[in-house]
C-alpha positions in Angstrom: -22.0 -2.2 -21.2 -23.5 -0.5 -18.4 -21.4 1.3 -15.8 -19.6 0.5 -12.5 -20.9 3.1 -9.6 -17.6 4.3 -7.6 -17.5 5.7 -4.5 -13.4 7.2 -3.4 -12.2 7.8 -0.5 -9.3 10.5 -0.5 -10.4 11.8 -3.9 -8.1 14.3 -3.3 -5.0 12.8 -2.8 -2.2 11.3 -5.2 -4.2 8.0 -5.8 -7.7 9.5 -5.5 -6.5 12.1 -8.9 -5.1 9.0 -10.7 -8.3 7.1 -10.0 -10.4 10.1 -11.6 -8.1 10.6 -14.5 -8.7 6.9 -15.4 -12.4 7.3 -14.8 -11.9 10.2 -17.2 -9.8 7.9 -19.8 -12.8 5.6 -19.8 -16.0 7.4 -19.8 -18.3 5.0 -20.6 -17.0 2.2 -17.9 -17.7 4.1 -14.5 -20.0 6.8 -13.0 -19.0 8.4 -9.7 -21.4 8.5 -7.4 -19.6 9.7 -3.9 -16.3 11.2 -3.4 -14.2 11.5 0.0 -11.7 14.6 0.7 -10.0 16.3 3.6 -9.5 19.5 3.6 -8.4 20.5 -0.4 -11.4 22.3 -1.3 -9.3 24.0 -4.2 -9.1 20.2 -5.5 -12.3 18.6 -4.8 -14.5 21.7 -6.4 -13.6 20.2 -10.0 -14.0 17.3 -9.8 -17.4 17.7 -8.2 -18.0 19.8 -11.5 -16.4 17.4 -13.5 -18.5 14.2 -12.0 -21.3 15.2 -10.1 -21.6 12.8 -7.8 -24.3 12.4 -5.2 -22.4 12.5 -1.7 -19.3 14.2 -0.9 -17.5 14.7 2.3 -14.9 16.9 3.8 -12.9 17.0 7.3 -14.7 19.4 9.8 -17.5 20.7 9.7 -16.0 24.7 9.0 -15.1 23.1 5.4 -18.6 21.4 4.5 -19.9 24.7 5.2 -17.1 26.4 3.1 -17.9 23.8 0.3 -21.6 24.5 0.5 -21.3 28.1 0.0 -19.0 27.7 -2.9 -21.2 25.1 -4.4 -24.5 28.1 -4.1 -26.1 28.2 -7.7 -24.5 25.3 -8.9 -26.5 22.1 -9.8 -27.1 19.2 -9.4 -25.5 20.2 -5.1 -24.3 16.9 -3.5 -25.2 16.1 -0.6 -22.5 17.5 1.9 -21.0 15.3 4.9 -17.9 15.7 7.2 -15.8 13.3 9.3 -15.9 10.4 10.0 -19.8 10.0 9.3 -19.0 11.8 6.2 -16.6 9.4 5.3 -18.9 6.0 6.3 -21.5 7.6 4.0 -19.3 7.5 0.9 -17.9 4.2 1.8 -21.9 2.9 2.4 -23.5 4.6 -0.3 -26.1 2.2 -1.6 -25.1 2.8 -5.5 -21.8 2.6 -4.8 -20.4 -1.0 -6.3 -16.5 -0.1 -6.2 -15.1 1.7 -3.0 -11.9 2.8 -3.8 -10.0 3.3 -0.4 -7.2 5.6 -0.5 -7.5 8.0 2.1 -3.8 8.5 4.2 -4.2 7.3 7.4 -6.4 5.2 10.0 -8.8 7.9 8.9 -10.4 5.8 6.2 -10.1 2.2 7.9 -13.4 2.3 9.6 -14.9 3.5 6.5 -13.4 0.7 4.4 -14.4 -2.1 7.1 -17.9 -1.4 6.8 -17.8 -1.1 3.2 -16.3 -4.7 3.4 -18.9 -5.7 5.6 -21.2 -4.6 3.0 -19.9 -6.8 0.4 -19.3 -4.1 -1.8 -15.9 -4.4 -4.0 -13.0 -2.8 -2.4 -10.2 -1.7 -4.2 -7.6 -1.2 -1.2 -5.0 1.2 -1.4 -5.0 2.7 2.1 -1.6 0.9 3.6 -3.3 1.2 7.5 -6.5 -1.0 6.6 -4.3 -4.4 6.5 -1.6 -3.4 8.8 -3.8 -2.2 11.7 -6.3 -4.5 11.6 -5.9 -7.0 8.6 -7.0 -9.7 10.5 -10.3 -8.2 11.2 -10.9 -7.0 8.0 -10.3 -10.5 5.9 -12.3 -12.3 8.4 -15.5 -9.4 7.1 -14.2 -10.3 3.4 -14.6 -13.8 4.1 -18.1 -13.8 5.8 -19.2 -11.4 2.8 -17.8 -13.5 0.2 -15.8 -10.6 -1.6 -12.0 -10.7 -2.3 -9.7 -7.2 -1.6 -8.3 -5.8 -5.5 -5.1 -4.7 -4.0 -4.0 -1.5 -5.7 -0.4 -1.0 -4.5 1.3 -1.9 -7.6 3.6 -4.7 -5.6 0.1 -6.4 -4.9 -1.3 -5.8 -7.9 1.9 -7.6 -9.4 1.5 -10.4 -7.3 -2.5 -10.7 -7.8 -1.6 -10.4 -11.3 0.7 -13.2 -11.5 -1.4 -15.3 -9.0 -4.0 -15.6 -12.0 -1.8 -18.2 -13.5 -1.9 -20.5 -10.6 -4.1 -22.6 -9.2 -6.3 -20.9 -5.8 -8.0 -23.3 -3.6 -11.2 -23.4 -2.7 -10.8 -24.4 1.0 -8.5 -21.6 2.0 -8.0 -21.4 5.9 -7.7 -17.3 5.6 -11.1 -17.4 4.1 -12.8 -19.7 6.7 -10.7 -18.5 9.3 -8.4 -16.0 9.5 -6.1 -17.6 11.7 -2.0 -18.3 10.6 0.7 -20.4 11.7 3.3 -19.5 14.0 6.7 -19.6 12.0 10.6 -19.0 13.1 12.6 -16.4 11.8 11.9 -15.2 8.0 14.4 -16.2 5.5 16.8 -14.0 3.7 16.0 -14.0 0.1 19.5 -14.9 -0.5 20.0 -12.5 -3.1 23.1 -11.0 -4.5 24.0 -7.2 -6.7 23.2 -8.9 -10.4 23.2 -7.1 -13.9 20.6 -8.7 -16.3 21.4 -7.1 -19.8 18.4 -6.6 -22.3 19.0 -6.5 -25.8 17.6 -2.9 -26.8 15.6 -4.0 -30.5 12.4 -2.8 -28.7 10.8 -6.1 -28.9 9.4 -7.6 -25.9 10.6 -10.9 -27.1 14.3 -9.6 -27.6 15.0 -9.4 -24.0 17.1 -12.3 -22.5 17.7 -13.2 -19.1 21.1 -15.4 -19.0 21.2 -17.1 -15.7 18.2 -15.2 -14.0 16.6 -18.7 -12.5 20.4 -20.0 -11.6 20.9 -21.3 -7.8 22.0 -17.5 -7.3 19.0 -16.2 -8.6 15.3 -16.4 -7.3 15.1 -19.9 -6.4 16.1 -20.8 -3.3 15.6 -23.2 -0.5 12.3 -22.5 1.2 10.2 -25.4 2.2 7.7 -26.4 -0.5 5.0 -26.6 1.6 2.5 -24.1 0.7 -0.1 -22.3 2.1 -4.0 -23.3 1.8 -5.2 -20.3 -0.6 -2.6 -20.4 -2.6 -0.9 -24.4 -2.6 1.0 -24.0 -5.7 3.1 -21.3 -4.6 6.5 -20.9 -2.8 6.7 -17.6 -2.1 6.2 -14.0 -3.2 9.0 -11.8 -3.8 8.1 -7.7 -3.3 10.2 -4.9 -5.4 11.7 -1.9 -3.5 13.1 1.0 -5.5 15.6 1.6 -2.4 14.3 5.2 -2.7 16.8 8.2 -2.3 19.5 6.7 -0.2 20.0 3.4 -1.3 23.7 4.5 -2.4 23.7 7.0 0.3 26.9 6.2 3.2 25.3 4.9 5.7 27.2 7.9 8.1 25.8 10.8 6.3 22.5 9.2 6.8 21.7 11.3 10.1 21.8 14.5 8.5 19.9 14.1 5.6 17.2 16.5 4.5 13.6 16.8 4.0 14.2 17.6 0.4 16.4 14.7 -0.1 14.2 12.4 1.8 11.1 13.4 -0.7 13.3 13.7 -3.6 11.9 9.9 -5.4 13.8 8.8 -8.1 11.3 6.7 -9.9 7.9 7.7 -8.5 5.6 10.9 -7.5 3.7 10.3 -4.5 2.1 12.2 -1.6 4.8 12.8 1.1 4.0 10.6 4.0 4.5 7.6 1.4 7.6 9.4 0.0 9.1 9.1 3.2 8.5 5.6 3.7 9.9 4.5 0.5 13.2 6.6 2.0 13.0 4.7 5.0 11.3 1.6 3.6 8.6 1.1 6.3 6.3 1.3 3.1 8.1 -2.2 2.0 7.5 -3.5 5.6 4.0 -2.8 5.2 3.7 -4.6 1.7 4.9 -7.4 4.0 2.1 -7.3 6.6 -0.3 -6.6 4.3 0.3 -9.3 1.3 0.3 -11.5 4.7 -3.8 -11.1 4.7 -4.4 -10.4 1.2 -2.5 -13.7 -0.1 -2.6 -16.1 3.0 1.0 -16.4 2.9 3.2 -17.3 5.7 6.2 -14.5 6.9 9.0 -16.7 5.6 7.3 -16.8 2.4 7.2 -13.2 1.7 10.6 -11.7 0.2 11.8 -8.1 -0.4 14.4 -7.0 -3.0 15.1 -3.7 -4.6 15.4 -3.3 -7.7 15.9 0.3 -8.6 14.4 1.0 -12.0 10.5 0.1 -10.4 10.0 -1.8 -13.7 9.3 -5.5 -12.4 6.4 -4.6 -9.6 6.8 -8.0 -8.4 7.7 -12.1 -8.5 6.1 -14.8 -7.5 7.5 -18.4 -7.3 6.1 -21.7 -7.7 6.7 -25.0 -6.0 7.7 -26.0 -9.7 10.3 -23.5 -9.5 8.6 -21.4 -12.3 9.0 -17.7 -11.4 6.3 -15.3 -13.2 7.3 -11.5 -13.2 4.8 -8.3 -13.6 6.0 -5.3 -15.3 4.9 -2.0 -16.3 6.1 1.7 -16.1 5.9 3.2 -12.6 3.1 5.3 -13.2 -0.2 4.2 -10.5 -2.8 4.6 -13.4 -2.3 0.9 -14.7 -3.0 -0.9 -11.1 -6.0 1.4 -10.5 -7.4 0.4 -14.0 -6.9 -3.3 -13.3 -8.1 -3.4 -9.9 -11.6 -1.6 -10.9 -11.5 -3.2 -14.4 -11.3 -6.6 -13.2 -11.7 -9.4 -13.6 -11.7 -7.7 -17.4 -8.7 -6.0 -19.2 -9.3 -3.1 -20.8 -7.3 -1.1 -23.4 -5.3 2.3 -22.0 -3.8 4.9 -24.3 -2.5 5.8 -20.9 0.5 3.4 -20.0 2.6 1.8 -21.8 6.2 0.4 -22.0 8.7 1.2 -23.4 11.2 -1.4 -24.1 13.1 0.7 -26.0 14.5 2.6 -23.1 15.0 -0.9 -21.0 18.5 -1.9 -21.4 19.1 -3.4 -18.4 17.2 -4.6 -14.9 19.7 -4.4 -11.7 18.4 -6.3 -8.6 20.2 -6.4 -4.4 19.7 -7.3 -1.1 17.5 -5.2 1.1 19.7 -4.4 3.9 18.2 -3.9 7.6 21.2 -2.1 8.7 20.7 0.4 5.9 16.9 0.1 6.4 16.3 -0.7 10.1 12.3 0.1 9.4 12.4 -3.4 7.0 13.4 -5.3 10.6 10.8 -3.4 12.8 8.2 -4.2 10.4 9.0 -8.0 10.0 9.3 -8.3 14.0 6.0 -6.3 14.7 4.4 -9.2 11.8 5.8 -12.3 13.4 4.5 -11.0 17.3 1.3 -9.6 15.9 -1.2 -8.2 18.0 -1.5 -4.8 18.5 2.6 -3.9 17.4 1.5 -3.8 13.4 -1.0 -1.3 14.1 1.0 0.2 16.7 4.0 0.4 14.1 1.9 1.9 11.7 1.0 4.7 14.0 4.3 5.2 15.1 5.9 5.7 12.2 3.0 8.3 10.7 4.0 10.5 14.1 7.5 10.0 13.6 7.3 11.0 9.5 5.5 13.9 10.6 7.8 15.1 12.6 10.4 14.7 10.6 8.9 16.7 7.9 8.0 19.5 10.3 12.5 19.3 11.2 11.6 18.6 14.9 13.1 14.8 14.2 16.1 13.7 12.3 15.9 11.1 10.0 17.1 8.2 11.8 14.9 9.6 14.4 12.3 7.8 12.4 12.9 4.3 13.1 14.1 5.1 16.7 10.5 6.3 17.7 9.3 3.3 16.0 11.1 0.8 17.5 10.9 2.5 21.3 6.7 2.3 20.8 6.9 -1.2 19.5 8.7 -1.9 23.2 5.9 -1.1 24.9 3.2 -2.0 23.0 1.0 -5.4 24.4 0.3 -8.2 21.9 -3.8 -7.7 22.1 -5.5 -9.4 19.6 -8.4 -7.0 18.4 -12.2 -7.9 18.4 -13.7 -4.7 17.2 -12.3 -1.3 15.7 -12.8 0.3 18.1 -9.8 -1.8 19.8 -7.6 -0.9 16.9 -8.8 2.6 17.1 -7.8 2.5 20.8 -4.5 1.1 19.9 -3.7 3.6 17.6 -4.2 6.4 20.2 -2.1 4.8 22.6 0.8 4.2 20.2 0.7 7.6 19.0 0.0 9.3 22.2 4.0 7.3 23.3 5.4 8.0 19.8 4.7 12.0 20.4 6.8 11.8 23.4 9.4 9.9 22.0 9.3 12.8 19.5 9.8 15.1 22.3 12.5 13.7 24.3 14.4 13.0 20.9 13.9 16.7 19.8 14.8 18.1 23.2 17.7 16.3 23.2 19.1 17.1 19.3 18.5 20.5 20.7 21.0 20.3 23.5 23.3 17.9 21.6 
């Protein structure tokens, strides 16, 4: 079997060192042949020793010229890029078959977009390439034929269980990437619920009593379907509920940065650690399984379930519901979306139904989560606001990791931005780009009127 040629960008980066270590668990499936970083020189030297690939990039120009001197002597020497054009040269590198986009930020869309235009296979991670400008990007996927491999392992769940259904050949996403206007998205409906697993350790021991009942998943949504997808109702996203989702909604305000990045279930970078506290990560899943499943808002539901086992539902107009689960651990999405359409063995994740004794599932709540609204309202008007709310809340997380903006400072700055933000429709990046500066430009000074006034509180 002859090798897939991967290019990554953010190599560096939580899902960039999970991509390499599954590279490394399968040495005779992938070569790297162009690797993306920012500024962790201390992390990207080994693994250019490790895989030698032909292109590398770094952030500024200082760094590439750090990188080359500690590269003297060494062989074979990549060839050394920084920035943007660095990062367009990984993306676009004419071996590369698999681009792997996970660099943190709008940093990395244009990258991806071209490597979309391209045709090349894109295995998305990068949150911003969908929410910013997922409209653009699935109309490029369209005219070159190629279909995203989501890695967030919500969408990978859902692209997982969409393999058992029937996709249509006439999609209107992929002709034209145009949606209906709909009302108000439905509440999932969804109540606290226990569902006891007998412990044997056999995956056929576990029993569900009740789990499809009139209280359970099935509900009353409309069982018109969309065009890409016409045998299916809706989707149903998983949300840990992060670090607070016990927390008393009072002593919210004064929570920590070390709380906030404390995850119970999962070890990300911190941006995304953040999020999951807030759960504007969840509202992204939203926007973006939107463009990558050609689903309708009201068809898209959130619930949290707090053991990350179940990665996601999806429900038929039969009423079937078909579950994906797997450990929380990133390396078994990553290893499906560049495996597939194959499946291939890993000694590196696995189950264990032994410790699953019991799956709890509740209602997402927006007063507990006001980021889950903002999100869903920024969707339904479209435009520029999900690419605005994106940028917005990366300003506003950063602040609140550098204690100049309280935690429920978060959603504050993000919601004042969304006020004042146009609905545009983009033609080009560069509008999204332009967007992007705008709404973070506003969301610093939100930042600084909300921190002046803490500090005379």
């Amino acid at each position: 079997m002859s090798q897939k040629h991967l290019s990554i960008l953010g190599s560096t980066g939580s899902i960039g060192r999970q991509t390499l270590s599954v590279v490394e668990s399968l040495p005779d499936q992938f070569k790297i042949v162009a690797l993306a970083a920012g500024n962790n020189l201390d992390e990207l030297l080994p693994q250019i020793e490790r895989h030698h690939p032909e292109v590398v990039s770094v952030a500024t120009p200082q760094l590439a010229d750090d990188l080359a001197t500690r590269l003297r002597g060494k062989t074979p020497l990549p060839h050394i890029h920084h920035g943007s054009e660095g990062m367009l040269a990984v993306a676009t590198h004419s071996a590369a078959e698999i681009v792997l986009s996970a660099a943190v930020g709008v940093v990395g869309l244009e990258a991806t977009y071209e490597a979309v235009k391209l045709g090349r296979t894109v295995a998305l991670s990068n949150k911003e390439v969908l929410v910013a400008a997922g409209e653009l990007v699935m109309a490029a996927a369209a005219k070159s034929g190629r279909e995203l491999l989501p890695v967030d392992s919500e969408h990978n769940a859902v692209h997982q269980c969409l393999r058992a259904g029937r996709r249509s050949s006439h999609s209107g996403n992929l002709e034209k990437p145009s949606f209906r206007a709909q009302s108000a998205p439905c509440s999932s409906g969804l109540q606290a619920r226990r569902i006891p697993l007998r412990s044997s350790g056999a995956p056929g021991a576990a029993t569900a009593p009740g789990f499809l009942g009139s209280s359970s998943l099935a509900t009353h949504h409309s069982p018109l379907a969309t065009a890409l997808y016409p045998e299916v109702r809706r989707i149903v996203l998983t949300a840990s509920g992060g670090p607070f989702r016990k927390t008393p909604l009072a002593l919210l305000a004064n929570v920590t940065t070390d709380q906030a990045l404390a995850h119970p279930n999962w070890k990300m970078g911190n941006r995304i650690t953040i999020d999951s506290a807030t759960m504007m990560n969840k509202g992204f899943e939203i926007i973006e399984a939107r463009w990558l499943f050609d689903m309708r808002p009201d068809q898209i539901d959130v619930i949290i379930h707090p053991q990350s086992v179940i990665h996601s539902f999806v429900e038929f107009i039969d009423g079937a519901v078909l579950a994906q689960l797997a450990p929380p651990d990133m390396r078994m999405p990553i290893q499906y979306a560049l495996t597939y359409p194959d499946r291939v063995a890993s000694q590196q994740v696995q189950l264990d139904w032994s410790k699953l004794r019991r799956l709890d599932f509740e209602k997402a709540s927006t007063r507990r989560f006001p980021c889950l609204r903002l999100a869903r309202e920024a969707m339904k008007k479209g435009g520029a606001l999900p690419c605005a709310l994106n940028a917005a809340d990366e300003v506003a997380v950063a602040a609140f990791l550098d204690h100049r903006l309280p935690f429920l400072g978060i959603p504050e700055v993000v919601e004042e931005v969304l006020s004042k933000t146009p609905r545009t429709k983009f033609t080009t990046i560069a509008d999204v780009l332009a967007a992007d500066n705008e709404a973070r430009r506003q969301a610093a000074e939100a930042v600084s009127r909300l921190s002046s006034k803490s500090v005379h509180a």
